[in-house]
Every structure is written in C-alpha cells, then in structure tokens.
N, CA, C and O atoms as a GROMACS GRO file, in nm:
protein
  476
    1UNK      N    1   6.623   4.109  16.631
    1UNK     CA    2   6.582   3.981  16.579
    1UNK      C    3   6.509   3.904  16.689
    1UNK      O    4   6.539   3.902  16.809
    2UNK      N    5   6.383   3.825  16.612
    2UNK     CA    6   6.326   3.734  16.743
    2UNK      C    7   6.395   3.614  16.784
    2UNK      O    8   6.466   3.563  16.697
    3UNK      N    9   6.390   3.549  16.912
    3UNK     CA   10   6.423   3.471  16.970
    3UNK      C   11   6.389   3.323  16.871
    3UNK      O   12   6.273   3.282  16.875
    4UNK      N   13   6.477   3.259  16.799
    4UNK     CA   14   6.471   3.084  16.734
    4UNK      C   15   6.519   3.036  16.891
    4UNK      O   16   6.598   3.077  16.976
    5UNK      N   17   6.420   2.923  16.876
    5UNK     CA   18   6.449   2.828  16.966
    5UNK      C   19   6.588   2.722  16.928
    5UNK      O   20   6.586   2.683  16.812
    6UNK      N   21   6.702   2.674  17.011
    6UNK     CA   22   6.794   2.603  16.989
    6UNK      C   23   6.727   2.403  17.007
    6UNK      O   24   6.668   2.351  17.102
    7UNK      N   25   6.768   2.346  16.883
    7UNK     CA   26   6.698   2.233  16.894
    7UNK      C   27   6.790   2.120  16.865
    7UNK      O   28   6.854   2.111  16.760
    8UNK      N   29   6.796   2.027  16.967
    8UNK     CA   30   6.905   1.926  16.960
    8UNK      C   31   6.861   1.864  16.839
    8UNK      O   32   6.751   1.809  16.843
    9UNK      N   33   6.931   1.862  16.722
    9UNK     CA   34   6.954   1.766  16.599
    9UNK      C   35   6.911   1.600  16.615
    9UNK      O   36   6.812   1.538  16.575
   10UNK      N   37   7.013   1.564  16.681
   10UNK     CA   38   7.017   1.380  16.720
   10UNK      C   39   6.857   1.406  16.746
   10UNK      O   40   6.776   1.376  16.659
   11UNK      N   41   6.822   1.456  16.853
   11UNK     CA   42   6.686   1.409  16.902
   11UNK      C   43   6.607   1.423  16.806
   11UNK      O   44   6.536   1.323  16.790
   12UNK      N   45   6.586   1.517  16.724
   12UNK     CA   46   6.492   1.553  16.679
   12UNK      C   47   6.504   1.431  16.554
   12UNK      O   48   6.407   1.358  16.533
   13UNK      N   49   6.642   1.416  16.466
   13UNK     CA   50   6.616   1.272  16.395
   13UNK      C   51   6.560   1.166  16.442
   13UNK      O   52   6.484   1.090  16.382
   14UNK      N   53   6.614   1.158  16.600
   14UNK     CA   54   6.556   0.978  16.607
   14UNK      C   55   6.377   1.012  16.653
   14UNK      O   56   6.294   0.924  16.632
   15UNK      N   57   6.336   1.140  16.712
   15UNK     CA   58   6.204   1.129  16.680
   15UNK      C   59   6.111   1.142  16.608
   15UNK      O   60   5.993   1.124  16.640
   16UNK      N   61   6.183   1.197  16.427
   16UNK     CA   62   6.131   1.136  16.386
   16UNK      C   63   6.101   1.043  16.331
   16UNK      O   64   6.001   1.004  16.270
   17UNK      N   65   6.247   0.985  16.369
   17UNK     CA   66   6.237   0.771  16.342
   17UNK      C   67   6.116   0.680  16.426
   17UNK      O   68   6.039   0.595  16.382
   18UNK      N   69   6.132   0.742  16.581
   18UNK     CA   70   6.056   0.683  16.611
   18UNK      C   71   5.872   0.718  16.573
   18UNK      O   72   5.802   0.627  16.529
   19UNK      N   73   5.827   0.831  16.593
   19UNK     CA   74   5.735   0.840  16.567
   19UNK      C   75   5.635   0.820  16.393
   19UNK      O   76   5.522   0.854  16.356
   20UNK      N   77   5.758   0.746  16.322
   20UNK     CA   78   5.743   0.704  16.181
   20UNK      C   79   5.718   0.884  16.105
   20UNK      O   80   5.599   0.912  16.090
   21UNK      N   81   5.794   0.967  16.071
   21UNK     CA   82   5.811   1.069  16.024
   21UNK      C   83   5.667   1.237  16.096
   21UNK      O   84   5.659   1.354  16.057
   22UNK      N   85   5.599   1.174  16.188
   22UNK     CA   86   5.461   1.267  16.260
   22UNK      C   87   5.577   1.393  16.300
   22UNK      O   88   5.570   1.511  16.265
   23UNK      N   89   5.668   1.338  16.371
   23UNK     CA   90   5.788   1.468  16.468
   23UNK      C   91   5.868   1.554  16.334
   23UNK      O   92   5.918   1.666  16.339
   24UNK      N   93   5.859   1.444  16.195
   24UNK     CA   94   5.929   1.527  16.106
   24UNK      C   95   5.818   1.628  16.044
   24UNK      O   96   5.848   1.744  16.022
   25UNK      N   97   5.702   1.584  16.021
   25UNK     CA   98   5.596   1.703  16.008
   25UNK      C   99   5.603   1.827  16.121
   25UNK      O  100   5.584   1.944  16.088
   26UNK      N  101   5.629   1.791  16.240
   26UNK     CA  102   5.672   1.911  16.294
   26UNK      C  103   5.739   1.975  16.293
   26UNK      O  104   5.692   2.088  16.287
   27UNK      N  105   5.865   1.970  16.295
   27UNK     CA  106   6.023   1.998  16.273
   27UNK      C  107   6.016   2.090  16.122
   27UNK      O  108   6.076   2.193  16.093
   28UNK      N  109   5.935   2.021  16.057
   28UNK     CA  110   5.971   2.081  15.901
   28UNK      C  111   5.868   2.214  15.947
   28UNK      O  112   5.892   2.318  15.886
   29UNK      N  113   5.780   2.218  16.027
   29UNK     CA  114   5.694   2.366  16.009
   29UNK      C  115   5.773   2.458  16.118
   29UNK      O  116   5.761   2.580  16.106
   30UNK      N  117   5.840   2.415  16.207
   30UNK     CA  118   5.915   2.440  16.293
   30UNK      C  119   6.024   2.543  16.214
   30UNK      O  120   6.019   2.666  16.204
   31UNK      N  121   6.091   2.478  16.180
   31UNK     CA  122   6.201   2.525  16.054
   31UNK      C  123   6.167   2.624  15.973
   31UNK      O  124   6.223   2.733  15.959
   32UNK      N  125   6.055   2.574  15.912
   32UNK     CA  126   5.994   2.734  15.847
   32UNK      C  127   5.991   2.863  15.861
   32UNK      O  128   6.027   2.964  15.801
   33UNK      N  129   5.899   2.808  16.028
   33UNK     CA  130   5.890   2.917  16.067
   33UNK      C  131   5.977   3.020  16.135
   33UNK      O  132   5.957   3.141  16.139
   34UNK      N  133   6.092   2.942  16.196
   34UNK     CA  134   6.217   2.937  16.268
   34UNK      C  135   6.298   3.082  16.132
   34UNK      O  136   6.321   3.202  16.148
   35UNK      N  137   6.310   3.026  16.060
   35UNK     CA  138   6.355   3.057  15.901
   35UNK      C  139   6.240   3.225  15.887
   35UNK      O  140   6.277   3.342  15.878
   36UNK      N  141   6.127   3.179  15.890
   36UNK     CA  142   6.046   3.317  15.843
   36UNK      C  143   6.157   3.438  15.969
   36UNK      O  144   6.237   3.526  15.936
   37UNK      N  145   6.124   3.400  16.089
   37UNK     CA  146   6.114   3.435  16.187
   37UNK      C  147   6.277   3.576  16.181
   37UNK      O  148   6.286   3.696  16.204
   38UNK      N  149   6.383   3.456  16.134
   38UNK     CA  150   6.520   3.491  16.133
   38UNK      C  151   6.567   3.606  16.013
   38UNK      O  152   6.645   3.701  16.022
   39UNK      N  153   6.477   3.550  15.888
   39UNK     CA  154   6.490   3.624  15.788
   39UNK      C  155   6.418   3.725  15.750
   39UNK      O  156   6.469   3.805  15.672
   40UNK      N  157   6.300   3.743  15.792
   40UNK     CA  158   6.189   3.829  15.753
   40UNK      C  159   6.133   3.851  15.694
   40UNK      O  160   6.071   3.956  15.679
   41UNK      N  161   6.134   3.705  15.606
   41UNK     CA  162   6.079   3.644  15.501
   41UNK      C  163   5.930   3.602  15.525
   41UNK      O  164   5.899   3.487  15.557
   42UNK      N  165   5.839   3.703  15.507
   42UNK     CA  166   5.672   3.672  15.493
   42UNK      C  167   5.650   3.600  15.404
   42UNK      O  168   5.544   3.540  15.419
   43UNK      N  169   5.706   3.576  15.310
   43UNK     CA  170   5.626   3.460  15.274
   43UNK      C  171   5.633   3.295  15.305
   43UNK      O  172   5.565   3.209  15.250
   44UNK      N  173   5.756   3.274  15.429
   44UNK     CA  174   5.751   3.167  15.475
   44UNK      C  175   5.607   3.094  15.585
   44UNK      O  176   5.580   3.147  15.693
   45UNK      N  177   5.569   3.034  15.560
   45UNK     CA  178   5.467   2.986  15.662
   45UNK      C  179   5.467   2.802  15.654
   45UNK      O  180   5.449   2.730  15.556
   46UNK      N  181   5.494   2.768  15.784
   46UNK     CA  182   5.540   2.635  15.794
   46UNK      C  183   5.421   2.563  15.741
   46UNK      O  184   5.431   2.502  15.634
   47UNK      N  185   5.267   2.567  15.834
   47UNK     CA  186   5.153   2.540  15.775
   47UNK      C  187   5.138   2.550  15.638
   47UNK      O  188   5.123   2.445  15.576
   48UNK      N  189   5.138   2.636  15.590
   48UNK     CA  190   5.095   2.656  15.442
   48UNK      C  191   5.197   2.557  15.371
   48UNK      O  192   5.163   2.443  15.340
   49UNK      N  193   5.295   2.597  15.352
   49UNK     CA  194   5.413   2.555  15.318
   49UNK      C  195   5.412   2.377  15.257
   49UNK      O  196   5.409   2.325  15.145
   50UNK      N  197   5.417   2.318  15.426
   50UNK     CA  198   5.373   2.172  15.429
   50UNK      C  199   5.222   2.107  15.392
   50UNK      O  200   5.205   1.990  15.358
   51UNK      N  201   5.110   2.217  15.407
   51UNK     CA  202   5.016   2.172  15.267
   51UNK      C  203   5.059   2.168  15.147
   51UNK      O  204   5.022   2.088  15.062
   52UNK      N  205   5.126   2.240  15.135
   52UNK     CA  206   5.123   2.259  14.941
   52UNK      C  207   5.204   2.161  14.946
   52UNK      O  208   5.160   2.062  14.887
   53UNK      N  209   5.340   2.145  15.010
   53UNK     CA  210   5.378   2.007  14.974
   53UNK      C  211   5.337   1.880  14.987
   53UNK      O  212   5.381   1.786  14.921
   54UNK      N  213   5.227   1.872  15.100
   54UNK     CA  214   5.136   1.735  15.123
   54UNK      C  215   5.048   1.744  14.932
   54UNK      O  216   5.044   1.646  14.858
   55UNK      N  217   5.000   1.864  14.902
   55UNK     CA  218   4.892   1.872  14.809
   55UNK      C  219   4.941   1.876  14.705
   55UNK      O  220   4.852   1.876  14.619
   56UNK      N  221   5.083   1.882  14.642
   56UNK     CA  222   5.148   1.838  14.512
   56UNK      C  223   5.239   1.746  14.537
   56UNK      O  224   5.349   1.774  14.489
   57UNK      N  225   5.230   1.593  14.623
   57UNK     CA  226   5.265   1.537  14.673
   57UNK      C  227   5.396   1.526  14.672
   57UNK      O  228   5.433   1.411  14.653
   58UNK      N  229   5.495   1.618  14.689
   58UNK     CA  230   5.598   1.672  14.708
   58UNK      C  231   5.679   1.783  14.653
   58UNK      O  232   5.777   1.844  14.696
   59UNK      N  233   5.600   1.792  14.532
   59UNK     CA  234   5.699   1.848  14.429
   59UNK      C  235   5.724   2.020  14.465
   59UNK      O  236   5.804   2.095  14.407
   60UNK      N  237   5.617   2.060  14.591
   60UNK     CA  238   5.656   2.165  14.649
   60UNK      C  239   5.728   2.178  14.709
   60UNK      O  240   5.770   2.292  14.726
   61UNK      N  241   5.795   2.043  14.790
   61UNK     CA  242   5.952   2.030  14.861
   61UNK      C  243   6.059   2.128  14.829
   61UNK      O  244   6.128   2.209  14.891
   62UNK      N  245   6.044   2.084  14.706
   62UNK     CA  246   6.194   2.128  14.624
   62UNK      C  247   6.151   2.242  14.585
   62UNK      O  248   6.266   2.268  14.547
   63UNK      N  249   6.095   2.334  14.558
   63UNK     CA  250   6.078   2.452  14.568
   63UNK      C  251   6.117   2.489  14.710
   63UNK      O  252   6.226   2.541  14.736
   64UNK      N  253   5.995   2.452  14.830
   64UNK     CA  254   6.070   2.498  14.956
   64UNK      C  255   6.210   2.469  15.029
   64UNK      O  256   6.254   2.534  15.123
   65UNK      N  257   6.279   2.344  14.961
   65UNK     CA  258   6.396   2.389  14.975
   65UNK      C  259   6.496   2.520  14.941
   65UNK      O  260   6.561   2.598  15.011
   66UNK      N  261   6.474   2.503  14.786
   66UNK     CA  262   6.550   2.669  14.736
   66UNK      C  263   6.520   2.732  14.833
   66UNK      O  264   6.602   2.771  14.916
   67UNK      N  265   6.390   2.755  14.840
   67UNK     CA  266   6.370   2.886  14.901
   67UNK      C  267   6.404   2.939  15.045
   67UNK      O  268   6.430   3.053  15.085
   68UNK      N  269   6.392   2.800  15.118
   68UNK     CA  270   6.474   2.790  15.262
   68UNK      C  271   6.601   2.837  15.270
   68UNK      O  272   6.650   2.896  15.366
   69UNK      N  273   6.662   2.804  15.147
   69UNK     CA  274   6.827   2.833  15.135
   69UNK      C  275   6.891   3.014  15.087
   69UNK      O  276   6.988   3.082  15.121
   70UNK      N  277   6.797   3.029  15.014
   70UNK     CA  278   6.771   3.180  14.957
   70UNK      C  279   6.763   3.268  15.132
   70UNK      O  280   6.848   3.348  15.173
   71UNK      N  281   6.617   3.218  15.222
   71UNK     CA  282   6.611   3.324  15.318
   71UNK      C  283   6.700   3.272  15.428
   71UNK      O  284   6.681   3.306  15.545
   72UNK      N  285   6.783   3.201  15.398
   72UNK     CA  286   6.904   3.176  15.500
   72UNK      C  287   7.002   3.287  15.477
   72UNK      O  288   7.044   3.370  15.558
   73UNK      N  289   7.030   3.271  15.344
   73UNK     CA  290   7.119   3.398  15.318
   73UNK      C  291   7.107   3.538  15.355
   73UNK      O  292   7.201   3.614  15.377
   74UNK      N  293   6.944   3.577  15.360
   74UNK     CA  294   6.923   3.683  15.391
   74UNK      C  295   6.970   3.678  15.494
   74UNK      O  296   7.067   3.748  15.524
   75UNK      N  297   6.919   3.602  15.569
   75UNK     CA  298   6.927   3.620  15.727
   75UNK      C  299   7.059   3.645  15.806
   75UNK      O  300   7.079   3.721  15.900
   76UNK      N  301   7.152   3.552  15.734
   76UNK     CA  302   7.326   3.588  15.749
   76UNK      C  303   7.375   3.754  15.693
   76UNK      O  304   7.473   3.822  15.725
   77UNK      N  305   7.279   3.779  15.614
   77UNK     CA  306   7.343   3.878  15.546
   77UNK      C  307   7.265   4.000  15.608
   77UNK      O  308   7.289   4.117  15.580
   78UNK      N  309   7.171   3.960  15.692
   78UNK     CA  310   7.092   4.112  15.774
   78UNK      C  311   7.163   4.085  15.937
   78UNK      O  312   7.157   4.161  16.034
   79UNK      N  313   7.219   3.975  15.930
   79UNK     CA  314   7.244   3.996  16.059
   79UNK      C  315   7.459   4.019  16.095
   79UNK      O  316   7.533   4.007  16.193
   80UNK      N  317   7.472   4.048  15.977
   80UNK     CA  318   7.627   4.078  15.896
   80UNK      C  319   7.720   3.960  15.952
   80UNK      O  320   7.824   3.972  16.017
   81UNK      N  321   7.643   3.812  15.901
   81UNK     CA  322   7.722   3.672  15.900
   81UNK      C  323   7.776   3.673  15.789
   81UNK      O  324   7.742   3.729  15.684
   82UNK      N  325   7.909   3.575  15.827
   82UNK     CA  326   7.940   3.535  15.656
   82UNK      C  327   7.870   3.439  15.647
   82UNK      O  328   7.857   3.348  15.729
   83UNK      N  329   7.781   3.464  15.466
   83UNK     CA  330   7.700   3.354  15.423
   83UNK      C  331   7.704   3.288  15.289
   83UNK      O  332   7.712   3.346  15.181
   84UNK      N  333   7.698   3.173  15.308
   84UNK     CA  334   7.693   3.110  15.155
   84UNK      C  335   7.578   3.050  15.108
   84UNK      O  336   7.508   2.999  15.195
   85UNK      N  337   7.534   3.042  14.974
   85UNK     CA  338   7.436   2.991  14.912
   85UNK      C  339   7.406   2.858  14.947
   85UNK      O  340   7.447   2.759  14.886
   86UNK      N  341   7.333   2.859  15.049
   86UNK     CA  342   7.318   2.623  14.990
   86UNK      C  343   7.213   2.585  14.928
   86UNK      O  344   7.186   2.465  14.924
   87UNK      N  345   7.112   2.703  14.851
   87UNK     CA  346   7.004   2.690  14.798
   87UNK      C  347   7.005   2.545  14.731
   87UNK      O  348   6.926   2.451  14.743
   88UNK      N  349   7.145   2.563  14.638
   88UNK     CA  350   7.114   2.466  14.538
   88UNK      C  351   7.146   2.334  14.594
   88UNK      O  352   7.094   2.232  14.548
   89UNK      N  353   7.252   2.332  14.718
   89UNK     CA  354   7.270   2.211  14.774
   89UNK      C  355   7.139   2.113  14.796
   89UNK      O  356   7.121   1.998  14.755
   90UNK      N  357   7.016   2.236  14.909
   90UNK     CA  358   6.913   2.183  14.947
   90UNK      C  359   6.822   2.123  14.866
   90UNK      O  360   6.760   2.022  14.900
   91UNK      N  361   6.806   2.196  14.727
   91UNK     CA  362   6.675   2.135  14.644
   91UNK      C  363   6.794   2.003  14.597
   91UNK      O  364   6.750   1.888  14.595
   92UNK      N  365   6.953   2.029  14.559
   92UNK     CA  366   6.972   1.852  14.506
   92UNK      C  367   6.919   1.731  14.613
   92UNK      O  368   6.852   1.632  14.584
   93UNK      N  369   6.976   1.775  14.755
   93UNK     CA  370   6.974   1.682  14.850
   93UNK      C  371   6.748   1.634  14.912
   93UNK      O  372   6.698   1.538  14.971
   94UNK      N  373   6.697   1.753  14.858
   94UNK     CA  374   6.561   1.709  14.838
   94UNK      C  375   6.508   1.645  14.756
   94UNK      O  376   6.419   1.567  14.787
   95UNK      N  377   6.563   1.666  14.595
   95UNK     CA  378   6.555   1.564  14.455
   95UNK      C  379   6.581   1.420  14.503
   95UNK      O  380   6.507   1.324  14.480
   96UNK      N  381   6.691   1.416  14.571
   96UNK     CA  382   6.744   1.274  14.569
   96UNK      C  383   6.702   1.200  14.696
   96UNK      O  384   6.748   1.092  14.731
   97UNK      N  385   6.601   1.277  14.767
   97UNK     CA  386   6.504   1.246  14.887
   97UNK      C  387   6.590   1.210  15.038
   97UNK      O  388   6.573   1.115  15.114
   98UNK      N  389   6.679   1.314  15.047
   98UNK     CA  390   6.715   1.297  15.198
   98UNK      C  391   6.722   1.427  15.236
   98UNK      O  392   6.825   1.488  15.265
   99UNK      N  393   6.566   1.485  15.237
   99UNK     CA  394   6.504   1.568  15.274
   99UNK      C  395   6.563   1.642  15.387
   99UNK      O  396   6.602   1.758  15.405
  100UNK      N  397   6.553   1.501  15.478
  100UNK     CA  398   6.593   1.497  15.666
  100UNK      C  399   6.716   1.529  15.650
  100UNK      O  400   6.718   1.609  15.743
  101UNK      N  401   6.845   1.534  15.601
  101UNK     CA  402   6.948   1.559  15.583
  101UNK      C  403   6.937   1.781  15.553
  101UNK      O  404   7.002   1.878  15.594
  102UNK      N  405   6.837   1.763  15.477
  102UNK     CA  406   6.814   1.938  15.453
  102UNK      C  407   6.762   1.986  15.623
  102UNK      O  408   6.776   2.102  15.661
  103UNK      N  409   6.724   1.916  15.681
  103UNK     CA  410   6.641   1.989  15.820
  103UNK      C  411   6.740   1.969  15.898
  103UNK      O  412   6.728   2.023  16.008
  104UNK      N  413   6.852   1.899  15.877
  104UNK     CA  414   6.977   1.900  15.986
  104UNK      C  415   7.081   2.013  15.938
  104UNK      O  416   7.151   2.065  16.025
  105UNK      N  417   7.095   2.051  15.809
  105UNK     CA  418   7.171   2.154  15.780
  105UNK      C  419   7.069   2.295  15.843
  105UNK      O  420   7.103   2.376  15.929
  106UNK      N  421   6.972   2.290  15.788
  106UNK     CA  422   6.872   2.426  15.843
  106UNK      C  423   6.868   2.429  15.953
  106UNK      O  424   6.861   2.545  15.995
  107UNK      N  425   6.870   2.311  16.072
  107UNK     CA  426   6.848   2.314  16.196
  107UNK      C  427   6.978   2.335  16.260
  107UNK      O  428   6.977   2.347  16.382
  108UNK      N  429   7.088   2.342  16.197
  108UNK     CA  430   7.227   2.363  16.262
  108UNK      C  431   7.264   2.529  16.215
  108UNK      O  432   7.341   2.596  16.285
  109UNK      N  433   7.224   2.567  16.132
  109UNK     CA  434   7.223   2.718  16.083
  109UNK      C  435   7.172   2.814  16.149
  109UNK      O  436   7.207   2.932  16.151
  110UNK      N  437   7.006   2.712  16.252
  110UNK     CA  438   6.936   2.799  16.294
  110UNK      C  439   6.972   2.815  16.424
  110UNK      O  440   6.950   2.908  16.501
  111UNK      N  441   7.046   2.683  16.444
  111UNK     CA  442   7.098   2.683  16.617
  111UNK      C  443   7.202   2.805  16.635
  111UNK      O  444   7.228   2.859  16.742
  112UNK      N  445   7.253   2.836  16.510
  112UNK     CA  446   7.372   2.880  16.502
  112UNK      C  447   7.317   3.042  16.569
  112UNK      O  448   7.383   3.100  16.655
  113UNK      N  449   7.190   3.097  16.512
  113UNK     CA  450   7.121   3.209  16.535
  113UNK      C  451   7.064   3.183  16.690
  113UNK      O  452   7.055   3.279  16.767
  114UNK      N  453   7.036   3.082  16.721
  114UNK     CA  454   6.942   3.105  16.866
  114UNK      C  455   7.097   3.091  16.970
  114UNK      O  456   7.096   3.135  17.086
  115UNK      N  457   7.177   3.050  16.932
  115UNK     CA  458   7.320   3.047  16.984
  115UNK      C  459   7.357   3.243  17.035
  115UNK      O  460   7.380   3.292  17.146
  116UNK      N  461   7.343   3.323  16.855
  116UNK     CA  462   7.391   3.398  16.877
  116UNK      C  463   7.278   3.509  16.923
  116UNK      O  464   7.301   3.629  16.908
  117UNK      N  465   7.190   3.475  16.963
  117UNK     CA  466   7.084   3.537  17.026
  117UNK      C  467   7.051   3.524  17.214
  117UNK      O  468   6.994   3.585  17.304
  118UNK      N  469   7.115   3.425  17.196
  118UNK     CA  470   7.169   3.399  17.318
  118UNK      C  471   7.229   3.504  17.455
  118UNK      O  472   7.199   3.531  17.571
  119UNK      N  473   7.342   3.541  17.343
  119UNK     CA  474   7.494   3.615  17.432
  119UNK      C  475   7.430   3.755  17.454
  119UNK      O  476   7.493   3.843  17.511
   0.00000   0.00000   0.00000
C-alpha cells in the first residue's frame, strides 16, 4: 500500500475557518485522493470529483460521500481491518450539510492507515 500522509484534524478545521472554506477545497481533494490511493479505487479523483460537485452545485457531494464510504470499506477490508459501512452515515451527515464533519471522520480513518503504514 502507498504511503497517506497523517493530517492533524484541529488544524486542518480551523484552516479552513480561517481561510473562509479555500483549505477545505483542499483537504476535500486531499481526501480523495488519500482514499483513491488506500483503496484502489480508480475512479476516485479529488480534481474531478470537486468539479462535478462545484458543477452540480453540490448535489455531487452526496454521491461522493457514499462513495467515499463504500472505498473505505474496501480499503479496511484489503488491508484485513475490521470495517464498517459509514456510507450511509456520510451522505446523511452531507444532506444535512456538515460536510466538514464527513472530512473529520475520513481524515481520522485515513490517519488511522498512514498510522499503520508507519510501523
């Protein structure tokens, strides 16, 4: 498996508080790709990804949530983690727009991999 980078959470929320959501446009392609990277999921691409959701002015979110949550599982399950579904957690908690709340669960899942990539 390739190397995910480990990414402090706190920071990465308050920058993108401070920078009025620019650091969360990063973070979210970050994640993606973080996600393609772990799972081996080609059809993740952070770029692409965050157009289509800029270009159906969101409603591709919630698709790329499921789907974030789907190649999580893989990824637990190729790398023989115990894993659970949060597919459906992610697209509710994207419906009800605390999006940033989905990139702190993905970003603690993924730490969890650059953790165990680590040792």
């Amino acid at each position: 498996m390739k190397a995910v980078q480990e990414r402090d959470i706190v920071v990465c929320v308050l920058l993108s508080i401070v920078t009025c959501g620019i650091y969360g446009i990063i973070w979210f392609i970050q994640l993606t790709d973080d996600m393609k990277t772990v799972s081996g999921d080609n059809s993740l691409s952070g770029g692409r990804d965050f157009l289509l959701t800029l270009i159906t002015c969101g409603i591709y979110g919630y698709y790329w949530a499921y789907k974030m949550g789907k190649a999580e599982v893989v990824a637990k399950t190729n790398n023989n983690l115990p894993s659970n579904d949060n597919s459906i957690l992610y697209l509710i908690l994207q419906i009800v727009g605390l999006g940033i709340v989905n990139y702190c669960l993905m970003q603690n899942e993924l730490n969890g991999f650059a953790k165990q990539n680590a040792q």
